[in-house]
Backbone bond lengths (Angstrom), bond angles and torsions (degrees), N, CA, C in turn:
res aa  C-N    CA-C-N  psi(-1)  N-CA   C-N-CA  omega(-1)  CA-C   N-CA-C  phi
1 X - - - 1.462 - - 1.524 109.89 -
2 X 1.484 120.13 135.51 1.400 114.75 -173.50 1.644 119.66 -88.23
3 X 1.452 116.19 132.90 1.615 114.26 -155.23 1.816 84.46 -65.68
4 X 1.358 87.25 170.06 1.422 127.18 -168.42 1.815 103.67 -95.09
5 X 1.549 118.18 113.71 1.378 112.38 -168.27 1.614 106.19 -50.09
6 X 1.256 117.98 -47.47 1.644 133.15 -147.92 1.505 82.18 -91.98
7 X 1.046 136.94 -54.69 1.405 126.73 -161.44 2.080 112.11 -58.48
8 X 1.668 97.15 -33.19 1.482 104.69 -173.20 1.534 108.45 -85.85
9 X 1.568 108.54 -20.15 1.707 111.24 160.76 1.404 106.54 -70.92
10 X 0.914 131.01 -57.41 1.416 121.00 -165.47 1.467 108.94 -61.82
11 X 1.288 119.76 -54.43 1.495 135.75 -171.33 1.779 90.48 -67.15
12 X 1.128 120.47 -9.63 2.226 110.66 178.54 1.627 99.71 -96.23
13 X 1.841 103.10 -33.57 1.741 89.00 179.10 1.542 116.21 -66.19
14 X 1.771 110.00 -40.84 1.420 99.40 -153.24 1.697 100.68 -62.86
15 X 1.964 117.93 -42.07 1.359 115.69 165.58 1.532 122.20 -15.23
16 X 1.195 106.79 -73.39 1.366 133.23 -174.43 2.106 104.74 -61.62
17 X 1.272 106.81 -30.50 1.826 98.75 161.92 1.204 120.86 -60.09
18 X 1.563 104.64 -56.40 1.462 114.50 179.84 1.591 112.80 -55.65
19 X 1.241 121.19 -42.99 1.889 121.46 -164.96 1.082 83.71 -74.97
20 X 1.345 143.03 -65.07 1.569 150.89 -159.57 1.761 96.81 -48.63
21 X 1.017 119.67 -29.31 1.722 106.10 -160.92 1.417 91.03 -100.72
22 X 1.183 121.21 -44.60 1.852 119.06 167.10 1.456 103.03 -56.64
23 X 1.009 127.74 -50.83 1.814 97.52 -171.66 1.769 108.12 -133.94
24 X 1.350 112.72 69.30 1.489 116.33 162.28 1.562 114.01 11.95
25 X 1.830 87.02 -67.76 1.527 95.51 -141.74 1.592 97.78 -100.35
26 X 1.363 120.66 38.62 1.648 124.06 163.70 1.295 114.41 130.24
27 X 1.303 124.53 126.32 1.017 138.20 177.89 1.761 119.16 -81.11
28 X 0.736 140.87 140.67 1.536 153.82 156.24 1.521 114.59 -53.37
29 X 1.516 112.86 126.36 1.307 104.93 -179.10 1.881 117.44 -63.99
30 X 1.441 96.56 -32.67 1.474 109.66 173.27 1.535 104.80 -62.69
31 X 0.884 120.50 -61.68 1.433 111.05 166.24 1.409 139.41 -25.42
32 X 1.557 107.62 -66.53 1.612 127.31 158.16 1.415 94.71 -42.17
33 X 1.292 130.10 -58.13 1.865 115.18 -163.82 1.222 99.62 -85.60
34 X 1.502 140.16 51.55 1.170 105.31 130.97 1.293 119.12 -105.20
35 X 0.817 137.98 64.95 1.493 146.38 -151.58 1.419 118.18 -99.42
36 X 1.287 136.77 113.12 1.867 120.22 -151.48 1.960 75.37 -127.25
37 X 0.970 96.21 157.81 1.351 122.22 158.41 1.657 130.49 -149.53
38 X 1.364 134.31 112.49 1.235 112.71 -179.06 1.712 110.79 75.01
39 X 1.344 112.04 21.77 1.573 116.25 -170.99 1.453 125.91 51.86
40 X 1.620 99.24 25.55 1.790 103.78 160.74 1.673 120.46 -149.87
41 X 1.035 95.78 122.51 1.661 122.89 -159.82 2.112 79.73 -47.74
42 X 1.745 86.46 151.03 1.448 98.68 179.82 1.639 96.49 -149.75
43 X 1.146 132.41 121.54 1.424 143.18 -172.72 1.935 98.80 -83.50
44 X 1.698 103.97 135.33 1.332 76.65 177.30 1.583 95.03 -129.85
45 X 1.172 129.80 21.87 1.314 143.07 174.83 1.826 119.47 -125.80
46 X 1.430 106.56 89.79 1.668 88.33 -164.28 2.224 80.14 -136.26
47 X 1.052 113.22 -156.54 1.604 116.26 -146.09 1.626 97.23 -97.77
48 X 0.931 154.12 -8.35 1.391 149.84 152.18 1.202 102.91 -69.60
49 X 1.268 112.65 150.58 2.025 123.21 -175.68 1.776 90.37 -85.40
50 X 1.183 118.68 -23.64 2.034 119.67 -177.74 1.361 115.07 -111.49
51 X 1.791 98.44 94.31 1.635 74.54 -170.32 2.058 101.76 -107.42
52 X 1.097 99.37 151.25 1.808 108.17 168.78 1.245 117.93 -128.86
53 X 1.467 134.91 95.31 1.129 126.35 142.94 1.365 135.13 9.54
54 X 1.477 128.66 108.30 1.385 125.20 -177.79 1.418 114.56 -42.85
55 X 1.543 113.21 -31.46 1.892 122.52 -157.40 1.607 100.83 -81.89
56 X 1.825 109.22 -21.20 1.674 106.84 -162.39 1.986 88.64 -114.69
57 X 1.610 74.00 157.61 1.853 94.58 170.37 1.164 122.45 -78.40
58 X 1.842 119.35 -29.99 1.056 118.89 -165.72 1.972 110.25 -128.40
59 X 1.427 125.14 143.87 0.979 126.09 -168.67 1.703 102.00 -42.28
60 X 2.005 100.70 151.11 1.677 87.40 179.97 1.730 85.99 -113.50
61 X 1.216 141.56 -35.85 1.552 123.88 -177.53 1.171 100.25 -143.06
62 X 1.636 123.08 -176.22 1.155 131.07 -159.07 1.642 99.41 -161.38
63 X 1.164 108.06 144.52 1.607 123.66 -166.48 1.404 120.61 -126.31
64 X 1.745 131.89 144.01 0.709 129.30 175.38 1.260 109.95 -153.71
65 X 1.774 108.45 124.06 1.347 127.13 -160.78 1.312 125.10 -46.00
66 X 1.787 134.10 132.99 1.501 104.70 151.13 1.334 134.85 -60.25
67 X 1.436 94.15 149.67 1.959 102.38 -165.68 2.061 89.35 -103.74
68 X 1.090 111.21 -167.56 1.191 112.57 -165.71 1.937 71.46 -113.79
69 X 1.901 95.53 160.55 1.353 136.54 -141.85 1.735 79.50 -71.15
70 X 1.529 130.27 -65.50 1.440 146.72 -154.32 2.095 93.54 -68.55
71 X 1.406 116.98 -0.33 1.621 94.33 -167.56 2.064 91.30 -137.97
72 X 1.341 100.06 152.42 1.156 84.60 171.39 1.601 136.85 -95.21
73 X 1.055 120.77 -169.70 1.555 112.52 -169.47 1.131 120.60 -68.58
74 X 1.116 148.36 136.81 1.261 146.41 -177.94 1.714 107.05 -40.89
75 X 0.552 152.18 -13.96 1.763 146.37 -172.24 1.519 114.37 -117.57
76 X 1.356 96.81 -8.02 1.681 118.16 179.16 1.600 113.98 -60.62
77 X 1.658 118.46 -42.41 1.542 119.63 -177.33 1.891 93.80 -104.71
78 X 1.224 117.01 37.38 1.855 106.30 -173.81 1.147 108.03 -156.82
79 X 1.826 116.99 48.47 1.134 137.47 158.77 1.381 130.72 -63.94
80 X 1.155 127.74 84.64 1.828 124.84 -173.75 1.800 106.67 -57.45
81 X 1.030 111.85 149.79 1.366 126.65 167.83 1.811 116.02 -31.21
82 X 1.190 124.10 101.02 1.019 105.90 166.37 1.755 101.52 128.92
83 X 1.477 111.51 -13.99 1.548 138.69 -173.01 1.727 100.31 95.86
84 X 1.192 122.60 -42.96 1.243 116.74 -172.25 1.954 108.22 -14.42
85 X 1.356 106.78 140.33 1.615 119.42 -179.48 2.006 105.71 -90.30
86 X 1.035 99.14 106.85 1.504 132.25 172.79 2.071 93.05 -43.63
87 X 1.429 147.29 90.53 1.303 125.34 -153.13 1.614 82.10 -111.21
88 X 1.230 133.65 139.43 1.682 116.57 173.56 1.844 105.94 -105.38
89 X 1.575 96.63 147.59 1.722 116.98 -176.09 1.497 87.34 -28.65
90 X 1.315 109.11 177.37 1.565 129.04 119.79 1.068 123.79 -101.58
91 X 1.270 113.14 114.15 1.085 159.56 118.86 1.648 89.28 126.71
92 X 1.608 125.26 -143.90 1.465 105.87 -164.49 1.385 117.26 -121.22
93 X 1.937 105.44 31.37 1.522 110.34 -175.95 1.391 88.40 -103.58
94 X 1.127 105.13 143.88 1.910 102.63 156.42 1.401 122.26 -87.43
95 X 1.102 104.59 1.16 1.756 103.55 175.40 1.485 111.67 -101.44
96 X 1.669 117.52 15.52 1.207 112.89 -174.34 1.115 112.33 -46.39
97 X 1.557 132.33 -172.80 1.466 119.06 170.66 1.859 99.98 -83.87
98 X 0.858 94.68 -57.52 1.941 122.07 176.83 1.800 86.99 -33.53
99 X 1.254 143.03 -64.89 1.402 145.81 -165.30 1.403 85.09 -62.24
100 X 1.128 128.38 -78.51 1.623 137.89 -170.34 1.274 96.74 -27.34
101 X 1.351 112.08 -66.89 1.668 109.78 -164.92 1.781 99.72 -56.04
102 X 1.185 119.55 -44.42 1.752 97.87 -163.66 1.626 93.45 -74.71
103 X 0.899 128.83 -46.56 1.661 125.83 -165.25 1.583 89.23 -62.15
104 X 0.959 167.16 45.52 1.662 158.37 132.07 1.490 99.88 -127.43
105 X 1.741 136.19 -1.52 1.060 116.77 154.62 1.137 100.93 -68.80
106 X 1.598 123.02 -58.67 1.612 150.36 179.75 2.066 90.03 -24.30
107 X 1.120 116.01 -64.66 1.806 119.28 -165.39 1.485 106.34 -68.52
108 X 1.240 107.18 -45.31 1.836 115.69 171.27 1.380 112.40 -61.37
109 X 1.399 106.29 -29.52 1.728 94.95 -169.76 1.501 116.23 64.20
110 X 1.271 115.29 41.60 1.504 114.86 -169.97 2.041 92.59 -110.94
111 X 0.908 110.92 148.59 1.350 139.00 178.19 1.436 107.79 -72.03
112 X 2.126 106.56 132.30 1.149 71.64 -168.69 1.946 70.71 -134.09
113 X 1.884 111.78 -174.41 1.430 101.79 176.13 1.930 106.89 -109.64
114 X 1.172 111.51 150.13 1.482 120.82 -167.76 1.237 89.56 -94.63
115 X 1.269 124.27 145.14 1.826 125.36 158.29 1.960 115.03 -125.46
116 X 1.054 127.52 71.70 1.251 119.47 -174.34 1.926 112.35 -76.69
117 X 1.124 97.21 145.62 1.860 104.51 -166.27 1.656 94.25 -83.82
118 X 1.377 104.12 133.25 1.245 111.85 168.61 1.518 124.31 -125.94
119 X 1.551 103.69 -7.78 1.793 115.88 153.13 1.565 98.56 -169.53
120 X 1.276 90.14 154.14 1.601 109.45 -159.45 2.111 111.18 -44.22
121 X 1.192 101.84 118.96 1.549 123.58 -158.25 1.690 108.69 61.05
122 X 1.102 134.36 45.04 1.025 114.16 177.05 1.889 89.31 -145.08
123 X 1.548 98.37 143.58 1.687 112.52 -170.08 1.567 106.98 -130.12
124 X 1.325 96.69 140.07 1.298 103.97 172.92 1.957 98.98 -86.46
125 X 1.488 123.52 130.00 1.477 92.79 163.71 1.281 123.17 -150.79
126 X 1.268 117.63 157.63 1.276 145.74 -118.15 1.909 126.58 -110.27
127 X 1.076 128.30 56.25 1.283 116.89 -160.56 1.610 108.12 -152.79
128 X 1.448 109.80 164.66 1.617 116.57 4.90 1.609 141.64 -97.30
129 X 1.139 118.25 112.16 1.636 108.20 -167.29 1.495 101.72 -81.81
130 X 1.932 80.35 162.87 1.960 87.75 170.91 1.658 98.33 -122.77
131 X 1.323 96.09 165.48 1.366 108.12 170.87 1.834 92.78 -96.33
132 X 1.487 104.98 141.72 1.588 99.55 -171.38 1.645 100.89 -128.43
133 X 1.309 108.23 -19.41 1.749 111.33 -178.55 1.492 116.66 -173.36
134 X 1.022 114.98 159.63 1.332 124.68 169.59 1.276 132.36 -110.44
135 X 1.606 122.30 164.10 1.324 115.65 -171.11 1.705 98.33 -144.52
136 X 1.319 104.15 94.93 1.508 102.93 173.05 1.129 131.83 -84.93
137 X 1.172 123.92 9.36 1.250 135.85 -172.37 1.987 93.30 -103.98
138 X 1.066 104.44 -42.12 1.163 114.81 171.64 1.611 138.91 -100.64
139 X 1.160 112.83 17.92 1.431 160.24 148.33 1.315 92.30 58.23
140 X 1.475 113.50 77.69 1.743 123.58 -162.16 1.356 115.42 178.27
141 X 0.992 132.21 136.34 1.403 162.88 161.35 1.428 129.67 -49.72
142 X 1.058 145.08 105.68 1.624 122.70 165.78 1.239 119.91 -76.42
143 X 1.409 113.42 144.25 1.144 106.45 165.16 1.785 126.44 -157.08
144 X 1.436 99.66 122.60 1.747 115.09 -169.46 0.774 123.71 -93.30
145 X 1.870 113.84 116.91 1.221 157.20 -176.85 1.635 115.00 -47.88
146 X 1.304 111.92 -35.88 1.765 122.61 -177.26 1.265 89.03 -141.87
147 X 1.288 94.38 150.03 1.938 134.43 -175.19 1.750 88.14 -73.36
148 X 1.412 138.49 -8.00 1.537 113.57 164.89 1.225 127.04 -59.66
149 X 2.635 93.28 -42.45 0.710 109.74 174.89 1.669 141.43 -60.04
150 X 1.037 85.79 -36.73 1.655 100.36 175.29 1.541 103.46 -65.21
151 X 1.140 116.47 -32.21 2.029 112.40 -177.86 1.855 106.20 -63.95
152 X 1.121 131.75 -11.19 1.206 130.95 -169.46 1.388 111.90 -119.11
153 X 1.522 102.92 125.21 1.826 100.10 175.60 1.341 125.09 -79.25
154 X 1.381 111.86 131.63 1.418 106.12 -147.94 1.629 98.69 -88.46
155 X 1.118 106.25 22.85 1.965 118.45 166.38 1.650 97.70 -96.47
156 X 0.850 126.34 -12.54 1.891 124.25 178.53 1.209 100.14 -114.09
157 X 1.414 137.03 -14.07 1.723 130.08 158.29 1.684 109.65 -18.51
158 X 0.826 94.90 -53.90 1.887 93.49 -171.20 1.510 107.02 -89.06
159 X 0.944 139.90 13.02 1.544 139.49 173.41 1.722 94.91 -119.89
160 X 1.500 143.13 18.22 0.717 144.95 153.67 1.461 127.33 -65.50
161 X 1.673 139.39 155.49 0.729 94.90 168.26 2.245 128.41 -108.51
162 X 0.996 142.47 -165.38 1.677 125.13 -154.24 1.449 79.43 -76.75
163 X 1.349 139.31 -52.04 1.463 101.32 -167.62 1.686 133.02 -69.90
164 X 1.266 110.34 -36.29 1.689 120.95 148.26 1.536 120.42 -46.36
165 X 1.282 128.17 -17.09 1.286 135.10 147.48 1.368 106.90 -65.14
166 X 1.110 113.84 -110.52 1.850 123.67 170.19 1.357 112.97 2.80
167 X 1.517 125.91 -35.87 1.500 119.45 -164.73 1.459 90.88 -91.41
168 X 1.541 106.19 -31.73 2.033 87.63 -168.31 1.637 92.03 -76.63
169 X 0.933 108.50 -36.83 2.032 90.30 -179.56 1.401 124.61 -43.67
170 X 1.614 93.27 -58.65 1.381 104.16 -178.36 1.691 110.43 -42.49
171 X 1.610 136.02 -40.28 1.168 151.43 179.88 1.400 93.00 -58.04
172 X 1.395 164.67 -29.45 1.130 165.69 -129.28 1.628 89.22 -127.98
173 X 1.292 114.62 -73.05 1.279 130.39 156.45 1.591 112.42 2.40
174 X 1.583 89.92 -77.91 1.515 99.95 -168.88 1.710 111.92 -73.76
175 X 1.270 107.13 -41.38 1.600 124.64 -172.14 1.875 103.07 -71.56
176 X 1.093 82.13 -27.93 1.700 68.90 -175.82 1.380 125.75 -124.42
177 X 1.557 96.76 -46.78 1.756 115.56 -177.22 1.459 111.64 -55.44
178 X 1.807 114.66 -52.14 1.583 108.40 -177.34 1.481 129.96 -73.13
179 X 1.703 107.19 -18.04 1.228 116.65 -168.52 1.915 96.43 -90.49
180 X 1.103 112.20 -38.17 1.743 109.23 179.24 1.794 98.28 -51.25
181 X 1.149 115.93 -53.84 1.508 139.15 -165.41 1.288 95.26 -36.16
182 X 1.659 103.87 -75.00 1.283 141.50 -159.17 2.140 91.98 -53.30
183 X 1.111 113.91 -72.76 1.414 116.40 172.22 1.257 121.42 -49.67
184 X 1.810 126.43 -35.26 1.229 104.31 149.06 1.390 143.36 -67.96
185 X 0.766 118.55 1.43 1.617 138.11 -165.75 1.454 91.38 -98.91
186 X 1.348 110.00 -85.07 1.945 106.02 -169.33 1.542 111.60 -56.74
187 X 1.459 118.82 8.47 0.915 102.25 -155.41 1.809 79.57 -99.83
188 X 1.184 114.43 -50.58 1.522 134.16 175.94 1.507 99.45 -23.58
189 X 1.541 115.83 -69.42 0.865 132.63 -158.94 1.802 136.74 -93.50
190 X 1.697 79.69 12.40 1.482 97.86 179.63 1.498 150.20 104.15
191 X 1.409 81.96 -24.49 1.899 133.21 -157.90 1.519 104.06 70.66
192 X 1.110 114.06 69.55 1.742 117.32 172.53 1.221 125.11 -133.09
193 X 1.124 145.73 118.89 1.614 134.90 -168.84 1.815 96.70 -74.69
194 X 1.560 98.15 131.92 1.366 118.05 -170.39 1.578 105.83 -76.84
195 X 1.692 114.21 17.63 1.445 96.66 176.87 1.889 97.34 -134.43
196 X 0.960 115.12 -36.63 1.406 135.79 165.08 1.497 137.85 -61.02
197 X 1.484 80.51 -39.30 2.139 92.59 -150.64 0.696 130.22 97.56
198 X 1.551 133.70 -44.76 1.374 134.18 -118.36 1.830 92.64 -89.24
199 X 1.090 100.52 140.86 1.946 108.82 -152.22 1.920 93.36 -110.87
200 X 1.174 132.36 -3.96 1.356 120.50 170.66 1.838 123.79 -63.57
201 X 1.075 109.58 103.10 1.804 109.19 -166.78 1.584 119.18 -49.85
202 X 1.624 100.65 -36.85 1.713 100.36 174.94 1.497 106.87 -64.71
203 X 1.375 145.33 -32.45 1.199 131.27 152.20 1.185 138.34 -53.78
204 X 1.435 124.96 -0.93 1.623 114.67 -164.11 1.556 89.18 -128.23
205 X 1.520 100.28 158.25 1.358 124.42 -161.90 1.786 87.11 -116.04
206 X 1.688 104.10 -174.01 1.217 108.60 151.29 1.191 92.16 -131.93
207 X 1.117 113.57 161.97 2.219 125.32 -171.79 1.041 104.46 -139.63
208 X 1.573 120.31 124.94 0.981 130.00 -179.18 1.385 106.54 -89.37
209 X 1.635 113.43 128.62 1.477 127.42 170.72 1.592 113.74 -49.53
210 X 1.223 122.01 -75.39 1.256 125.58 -160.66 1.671 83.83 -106.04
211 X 1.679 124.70 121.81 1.108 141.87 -166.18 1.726 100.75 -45.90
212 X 1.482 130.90 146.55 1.600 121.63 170.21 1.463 104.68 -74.81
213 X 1.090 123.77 -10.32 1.462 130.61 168.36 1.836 104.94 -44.20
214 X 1.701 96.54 -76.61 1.382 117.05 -170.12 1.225 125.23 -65.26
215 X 1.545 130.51 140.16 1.529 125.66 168.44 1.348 113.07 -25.19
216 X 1.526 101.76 139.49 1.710 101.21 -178.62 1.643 127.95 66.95
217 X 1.932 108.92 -1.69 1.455 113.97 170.03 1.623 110.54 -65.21
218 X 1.181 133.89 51.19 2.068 123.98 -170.96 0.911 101.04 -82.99
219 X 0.933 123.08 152.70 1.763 158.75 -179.58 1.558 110.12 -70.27
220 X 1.637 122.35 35.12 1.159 129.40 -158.86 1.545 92.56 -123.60
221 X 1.661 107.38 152.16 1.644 109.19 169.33 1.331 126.47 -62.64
222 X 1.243 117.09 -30.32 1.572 116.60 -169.37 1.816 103.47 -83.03
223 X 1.832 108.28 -1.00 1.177 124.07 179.18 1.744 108.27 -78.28
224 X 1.383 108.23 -41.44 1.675 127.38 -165.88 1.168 127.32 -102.70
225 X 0.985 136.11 -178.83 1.651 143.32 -140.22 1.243 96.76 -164.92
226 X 2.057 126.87 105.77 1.463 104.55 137.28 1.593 137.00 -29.55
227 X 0.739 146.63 126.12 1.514 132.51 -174.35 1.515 109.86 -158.62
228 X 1.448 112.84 110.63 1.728 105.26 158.62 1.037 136.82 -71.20
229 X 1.667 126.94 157.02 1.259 122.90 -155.35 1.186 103.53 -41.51
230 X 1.322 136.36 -69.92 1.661 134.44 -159.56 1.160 113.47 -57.04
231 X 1.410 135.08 -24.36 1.335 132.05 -170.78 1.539 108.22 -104.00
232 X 1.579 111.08 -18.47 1.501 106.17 172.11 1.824 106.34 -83.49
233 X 1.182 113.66 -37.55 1.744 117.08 175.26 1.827 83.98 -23.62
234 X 1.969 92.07 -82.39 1.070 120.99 -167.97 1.571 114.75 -19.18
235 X 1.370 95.95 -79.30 1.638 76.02 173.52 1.378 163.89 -109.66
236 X 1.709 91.87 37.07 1.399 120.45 138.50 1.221 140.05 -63.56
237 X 1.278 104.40 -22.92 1.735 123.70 174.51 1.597 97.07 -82.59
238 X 1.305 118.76 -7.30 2.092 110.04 -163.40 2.196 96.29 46.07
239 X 1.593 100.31 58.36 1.338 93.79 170.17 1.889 92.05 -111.19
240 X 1.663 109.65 -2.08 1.346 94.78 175.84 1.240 73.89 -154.99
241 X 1.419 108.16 -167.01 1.646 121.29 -156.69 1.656 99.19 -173.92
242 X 1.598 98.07 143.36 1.644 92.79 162.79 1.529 105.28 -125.37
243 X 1.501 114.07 136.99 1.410 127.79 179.15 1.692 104.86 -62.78
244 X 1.514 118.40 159.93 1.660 125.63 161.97 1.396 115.22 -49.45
245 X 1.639 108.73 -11.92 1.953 117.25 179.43 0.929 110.04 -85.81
246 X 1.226 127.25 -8.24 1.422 117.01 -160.09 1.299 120.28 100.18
247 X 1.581 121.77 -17.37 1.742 115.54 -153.17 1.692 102.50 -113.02
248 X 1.221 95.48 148.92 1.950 107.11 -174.19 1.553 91.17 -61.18
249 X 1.089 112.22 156.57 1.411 136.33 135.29 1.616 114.09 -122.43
250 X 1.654 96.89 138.17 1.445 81.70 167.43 1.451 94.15 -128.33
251 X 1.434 115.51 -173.56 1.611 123.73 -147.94 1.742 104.68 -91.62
252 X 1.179 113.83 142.59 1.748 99.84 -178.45 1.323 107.05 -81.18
253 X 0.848 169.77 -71.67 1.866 158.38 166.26 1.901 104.45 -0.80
254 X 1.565 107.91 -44.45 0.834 98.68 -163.43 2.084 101.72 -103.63
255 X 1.085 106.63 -8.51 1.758 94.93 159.60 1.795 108.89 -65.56
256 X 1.415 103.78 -55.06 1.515 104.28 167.82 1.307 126.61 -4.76
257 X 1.344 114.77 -63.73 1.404 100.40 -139.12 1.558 108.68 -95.65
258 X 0.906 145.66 -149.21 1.310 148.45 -131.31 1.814 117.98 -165.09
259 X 1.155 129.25 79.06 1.541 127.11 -155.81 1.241 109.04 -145.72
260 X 1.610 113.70 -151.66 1.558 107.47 -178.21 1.497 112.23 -101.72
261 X 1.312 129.55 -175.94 1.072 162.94 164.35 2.231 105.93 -15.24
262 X 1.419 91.91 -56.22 1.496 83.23 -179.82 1.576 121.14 -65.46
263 X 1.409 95.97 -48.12 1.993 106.78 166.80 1.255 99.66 -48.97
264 X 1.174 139.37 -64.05 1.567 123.73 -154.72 1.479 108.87 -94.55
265 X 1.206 128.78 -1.24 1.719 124.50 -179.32 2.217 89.50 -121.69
266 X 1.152 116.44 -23.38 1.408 107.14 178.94 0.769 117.43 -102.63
267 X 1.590 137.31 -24.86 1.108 114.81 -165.36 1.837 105.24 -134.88
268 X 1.638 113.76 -54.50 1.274 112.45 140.76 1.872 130.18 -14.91
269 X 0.769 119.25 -70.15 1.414 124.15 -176.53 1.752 116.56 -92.13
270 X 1.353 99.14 10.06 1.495 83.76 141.70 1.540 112.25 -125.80
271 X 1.171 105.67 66.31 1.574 125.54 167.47 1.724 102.10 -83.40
272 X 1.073 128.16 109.30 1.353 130.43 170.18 2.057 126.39 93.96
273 X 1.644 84.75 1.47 1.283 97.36 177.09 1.701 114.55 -79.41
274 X 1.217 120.97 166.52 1.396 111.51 -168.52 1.786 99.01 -118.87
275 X 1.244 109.92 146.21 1.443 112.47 -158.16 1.378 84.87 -80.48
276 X 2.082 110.26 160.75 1.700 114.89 160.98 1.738 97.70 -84.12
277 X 1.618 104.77 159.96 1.041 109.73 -169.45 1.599 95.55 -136.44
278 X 1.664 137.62 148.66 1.042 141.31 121.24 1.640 108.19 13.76
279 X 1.452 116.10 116.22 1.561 143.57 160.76 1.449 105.08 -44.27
280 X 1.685 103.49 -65.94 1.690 115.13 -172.46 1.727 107.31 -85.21
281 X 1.127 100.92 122.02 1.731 128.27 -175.45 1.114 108.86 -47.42
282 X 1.347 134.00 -31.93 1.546 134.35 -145.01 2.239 75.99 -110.50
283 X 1.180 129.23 -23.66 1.445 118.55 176.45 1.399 117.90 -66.77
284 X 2.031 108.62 -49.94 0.888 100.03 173.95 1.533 152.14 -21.40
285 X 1.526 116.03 156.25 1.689 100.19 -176.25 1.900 107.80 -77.15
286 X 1.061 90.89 160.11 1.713 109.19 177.28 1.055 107.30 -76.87
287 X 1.496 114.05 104.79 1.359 118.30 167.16 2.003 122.73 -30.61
288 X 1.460 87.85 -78.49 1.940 90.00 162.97 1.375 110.51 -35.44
289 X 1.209 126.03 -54.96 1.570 104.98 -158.22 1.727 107.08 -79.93
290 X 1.170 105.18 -30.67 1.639 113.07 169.34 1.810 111.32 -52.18
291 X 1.600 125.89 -45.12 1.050 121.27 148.23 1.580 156.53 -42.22
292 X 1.691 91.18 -38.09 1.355 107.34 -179.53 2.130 88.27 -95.94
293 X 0.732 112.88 -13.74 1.450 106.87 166.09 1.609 124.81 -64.65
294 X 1.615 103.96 -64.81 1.471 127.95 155.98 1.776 118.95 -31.09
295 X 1.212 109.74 -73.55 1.437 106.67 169.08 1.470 112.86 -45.63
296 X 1.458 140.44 -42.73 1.458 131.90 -179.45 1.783 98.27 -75.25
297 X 1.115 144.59 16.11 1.386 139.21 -162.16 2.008 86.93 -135.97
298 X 1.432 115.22 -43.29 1.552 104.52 -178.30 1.831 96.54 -77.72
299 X 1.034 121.75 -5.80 1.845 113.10 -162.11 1.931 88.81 -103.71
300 X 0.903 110.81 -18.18 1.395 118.05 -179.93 1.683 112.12 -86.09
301 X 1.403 106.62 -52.70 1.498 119.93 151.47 1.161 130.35 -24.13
């Protein structure tokens, strides 16, 4: 009997709730495939970035490779106007079958799930996205991250006005940019806050070294910091600091003073300790940006 399009979307999101709430910070491709619907296993992560099911008409998810820890993700410099995700053909026919399949999700308007790699077999993922337009000239796809996005035709993107722009980005921003970040980072690092330890994932942040505000803030690992809540506050406030060595500083006003238990066992006493860092070299933090960090933490000092 042939599965049911809507029945194998619905039955891929709730999958994808449950794995998503067990592991925040990345899912397992083995994981993602075990996926049953209707009492027959359906893989939804296999070696094409477009994949469609023999049983369905229209693509069911879409993939995008891990990049190494020091570069960013492939979709990171191929932002369309508006945040929409820049998705490219396979390969450079448009009649591929794989193109076919997303351009009739794209006409159906059917929902589909994103999986971007954030360490080798392991996906952050993403749904539900739509495919909202195409670009043949530019042999690529759009595709929107939040249901705002999808409400806007991305042929009136530019008759918008910059702040109604800016807000749908920012939604991309939030939906996609911090949580990839966030999974590359713990992922680097183990799930451990690089000043603490403390290994529980709903506590740890990722922290960006050199602010994403500032020149040189990217969304890259050797950019970020495992960090738990208290120690990322921390050193965002420049209430502690890490040197180009590796070693905490924390602020003199604030060794001073006199309080409870967390100041003097959390934050106090790791005055001079040296943060854990990423195994693989290319994760590690950036010396430079750890510097140009440091100096805004001694001028604050």
């Amino acid at each position: 009997m042939a599965l049911d399009d809507q029945q194998v979307r619905t039955a891929m999101f709730a999958h994808l709730e449950r794995l998503t709430a067990l592991h925040p910070e990345g899912v397992t491709s083995a994981d993602l495939n075990t996926f049953t619907v209707a009492g027959r296993a359906l893989k939804l992560v296999v070696q094409p970035g477009i994949w469609k099911p023999a049983e369905l008409n229209a693509a069911l998810t879409i993939r995008t490779t891990y990049t190494a820890p020091n570069q960013l993700p492939p979709y990171q410099d191929d932002i369309a106007m508006g945040g929409l995700i820049k998705y490219a053909y396979r390969g450079t026919d448009p009649n591929h079958s794989d193109n076919r399949a997303l351009r009739t999700a794209m006409q159906e308007q059917r929902p589909l799930a994103y999986f971007i790699g954030v360490a080798k077999s392991v996906y952050q993922a993403h749904f539900p996205v739509f495919i909202v337009g195409e670009r043949p000239e530019q042999q690529a796809f759009l595709v929107a991250v939040d249901e705002a996005q999808r409400l806007v035709d991305p042929e009136l993107l530019e008759k918008l006005t910059p702040d109604s722009r800016s807000y749908l980005e920012r939604l991309t921003k939030i939906r996609l940019h911090q949580p990839v970040f966030r999974a590359r980072v713990l992922q680097a690092y183990e799930t451990q806050c690089a000043i603490c330890r403390l290994k529980h994932a709903d506590l740890l942040d990722a922290a960006h070294i050199v602010r994403d505000a500032d020149e040189g803030g990217l969304p890259v690992v050797p950019n970020g910091l495992a960090l738990c809540k208290i120690h990322h506050a921390a050193y965002d406030r420049n209430i502690i600091g890490v040197r180009p060595d590796l070693v905490i500083d924390v602020r003199r006003d604030i060794l001073a003073e006199i309080d409870g238990p967390m100041l003097k066992h959390g934050i106090q006493e790791m005055a001079g300790v040296r943060i854990t860092v990423p195994r693989q070299r290319a994760a590690q933090p950036n010396r430079e940006n750890l510097d140009q960090r440091y100096r805004q933490f001694l001028g604050i000092g």
